[in-house]
Backbone as CSV, one residue per row, in Angstrom:
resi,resn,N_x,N_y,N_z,CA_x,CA_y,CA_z,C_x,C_y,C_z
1,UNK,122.773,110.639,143.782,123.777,111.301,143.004,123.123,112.373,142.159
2,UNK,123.807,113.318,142.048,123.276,114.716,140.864,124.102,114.655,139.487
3,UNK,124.133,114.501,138.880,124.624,114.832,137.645,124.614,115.943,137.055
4,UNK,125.618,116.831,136.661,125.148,118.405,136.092,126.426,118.286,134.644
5,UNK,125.768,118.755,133.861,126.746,118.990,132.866,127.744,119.810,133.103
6,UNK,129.259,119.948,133.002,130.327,120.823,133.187,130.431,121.775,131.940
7,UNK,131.224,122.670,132.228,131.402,124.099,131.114,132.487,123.455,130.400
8,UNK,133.082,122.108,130.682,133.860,121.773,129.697,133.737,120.408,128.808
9,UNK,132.326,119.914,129.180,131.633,119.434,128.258,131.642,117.499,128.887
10,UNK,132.233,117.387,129.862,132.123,116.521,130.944,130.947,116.239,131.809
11,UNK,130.219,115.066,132.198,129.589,115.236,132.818,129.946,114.991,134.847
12,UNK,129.523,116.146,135.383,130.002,116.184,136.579,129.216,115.220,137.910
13,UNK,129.790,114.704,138.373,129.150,113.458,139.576,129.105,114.251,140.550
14,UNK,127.837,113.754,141.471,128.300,114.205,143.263,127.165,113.312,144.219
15,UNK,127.612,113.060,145.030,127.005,112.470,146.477,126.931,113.320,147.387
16,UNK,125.626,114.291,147.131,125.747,114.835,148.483,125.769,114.442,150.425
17,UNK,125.158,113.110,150.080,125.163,112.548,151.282,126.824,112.464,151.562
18,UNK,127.372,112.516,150.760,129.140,112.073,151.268,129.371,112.710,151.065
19,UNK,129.932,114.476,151.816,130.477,115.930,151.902,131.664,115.740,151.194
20,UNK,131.640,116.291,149.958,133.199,116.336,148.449,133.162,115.161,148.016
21,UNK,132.425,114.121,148.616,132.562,113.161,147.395,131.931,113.597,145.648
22,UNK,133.034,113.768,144.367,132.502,114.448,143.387,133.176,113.577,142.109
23,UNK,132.668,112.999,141.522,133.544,113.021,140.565,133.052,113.629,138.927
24,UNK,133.612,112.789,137.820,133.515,113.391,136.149,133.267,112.259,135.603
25,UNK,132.786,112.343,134.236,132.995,111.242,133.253,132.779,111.668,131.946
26,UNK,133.136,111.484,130.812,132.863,111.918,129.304,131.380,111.415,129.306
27,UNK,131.006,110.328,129.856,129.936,110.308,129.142,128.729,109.286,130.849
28,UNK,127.331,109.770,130.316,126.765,109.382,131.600,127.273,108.282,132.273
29,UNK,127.526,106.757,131.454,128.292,105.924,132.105,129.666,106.044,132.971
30,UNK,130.375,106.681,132.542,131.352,106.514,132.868,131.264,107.743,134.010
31,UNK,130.946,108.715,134.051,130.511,109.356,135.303,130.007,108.558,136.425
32,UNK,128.703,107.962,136.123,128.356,107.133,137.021,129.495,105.992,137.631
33,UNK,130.195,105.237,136.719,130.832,104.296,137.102,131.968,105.231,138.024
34,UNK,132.773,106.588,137.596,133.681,107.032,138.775,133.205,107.645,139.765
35,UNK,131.420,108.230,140.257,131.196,108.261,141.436,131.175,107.006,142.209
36,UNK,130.581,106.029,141.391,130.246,105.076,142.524,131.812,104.743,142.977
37,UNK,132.958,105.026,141.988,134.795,104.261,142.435,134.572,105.664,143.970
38,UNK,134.582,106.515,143.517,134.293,107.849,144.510,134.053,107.603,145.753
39,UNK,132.923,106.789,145.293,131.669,106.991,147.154,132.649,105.646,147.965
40,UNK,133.072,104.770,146.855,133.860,103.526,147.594,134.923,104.032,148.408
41,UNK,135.847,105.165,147.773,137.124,105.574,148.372,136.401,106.321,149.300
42,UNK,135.465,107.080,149.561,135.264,107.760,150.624,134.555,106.993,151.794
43,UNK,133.873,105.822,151.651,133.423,105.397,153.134,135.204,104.363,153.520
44,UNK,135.661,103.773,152.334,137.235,103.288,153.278,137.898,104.494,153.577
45,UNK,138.265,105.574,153.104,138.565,106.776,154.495,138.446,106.612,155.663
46,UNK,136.504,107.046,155.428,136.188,107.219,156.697,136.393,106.286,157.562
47,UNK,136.743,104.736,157.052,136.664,103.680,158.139,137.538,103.842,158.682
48,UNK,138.692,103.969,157.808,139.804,104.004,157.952,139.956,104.883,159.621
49,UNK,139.697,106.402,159.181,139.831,107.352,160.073,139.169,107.213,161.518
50,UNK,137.903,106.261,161.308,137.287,106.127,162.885,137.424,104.454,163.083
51,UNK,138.406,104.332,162.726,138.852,102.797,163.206,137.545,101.205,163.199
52,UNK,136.590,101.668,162.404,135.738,101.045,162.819,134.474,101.405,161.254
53,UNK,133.739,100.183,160.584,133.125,100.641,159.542,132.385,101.045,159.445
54,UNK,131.973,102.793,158.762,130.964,103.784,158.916,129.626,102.775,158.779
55,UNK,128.746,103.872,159.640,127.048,103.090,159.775,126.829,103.514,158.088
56,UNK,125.498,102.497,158.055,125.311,102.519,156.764,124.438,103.911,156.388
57,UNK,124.357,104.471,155.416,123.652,105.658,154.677,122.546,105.402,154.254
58,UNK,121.376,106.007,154.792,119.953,105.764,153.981,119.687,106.901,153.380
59,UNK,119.470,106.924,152.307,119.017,107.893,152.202,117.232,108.016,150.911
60,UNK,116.424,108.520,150.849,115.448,108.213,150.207,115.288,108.832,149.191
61,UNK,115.246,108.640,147.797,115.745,109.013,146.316,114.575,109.639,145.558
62,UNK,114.390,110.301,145.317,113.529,110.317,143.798,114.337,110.905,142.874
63,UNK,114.018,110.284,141.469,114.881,110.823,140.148,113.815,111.412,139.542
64,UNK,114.347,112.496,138.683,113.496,113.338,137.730,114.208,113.354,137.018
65,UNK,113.719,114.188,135.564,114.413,114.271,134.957,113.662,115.811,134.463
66,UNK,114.380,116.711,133.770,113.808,117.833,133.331,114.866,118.206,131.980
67,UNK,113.780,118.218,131.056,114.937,118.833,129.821,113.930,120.120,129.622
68,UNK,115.318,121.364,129.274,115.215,122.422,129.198,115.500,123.095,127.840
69,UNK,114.873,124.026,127.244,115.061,124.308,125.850,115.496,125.621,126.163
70,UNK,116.588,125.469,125.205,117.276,126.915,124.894,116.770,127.985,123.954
């Protein structure tokens, strides 16, 4: 997942492994907690849509972190 701060003071979610899966949250928790509701609604879609439950996603992570001074 990426996390980017929004211009409206939200923090913004995304899964790039899951194409538009995106969501928001006021605050890091709660961002986190509505991608992960996010990534849930998007693999039952997809099951949904190919009749059968998507293969699983690997994908291999590293986190950083970088703070930037204004």
């Amino acid at each position: 997942m990426i996390l980017t701060p929004g211009e409206n003071g939200w923090i913004v979610a995304e899964c790039p492994s899951l194409p538009g899966c995106v969501s928001q949250g006021r605050t890091r928790s709660e961002a986190l907690a509505n991608i992960r509701e996010a990534m849930e609604l998007w693999l039952e879609v997809e099951a949904e849509k190919s009749g059968h439950a998507p293969e699983p996603i690997v994908v291999e992570l590293t986190e950083i972190e970088i703070e930037v001074a204004a």
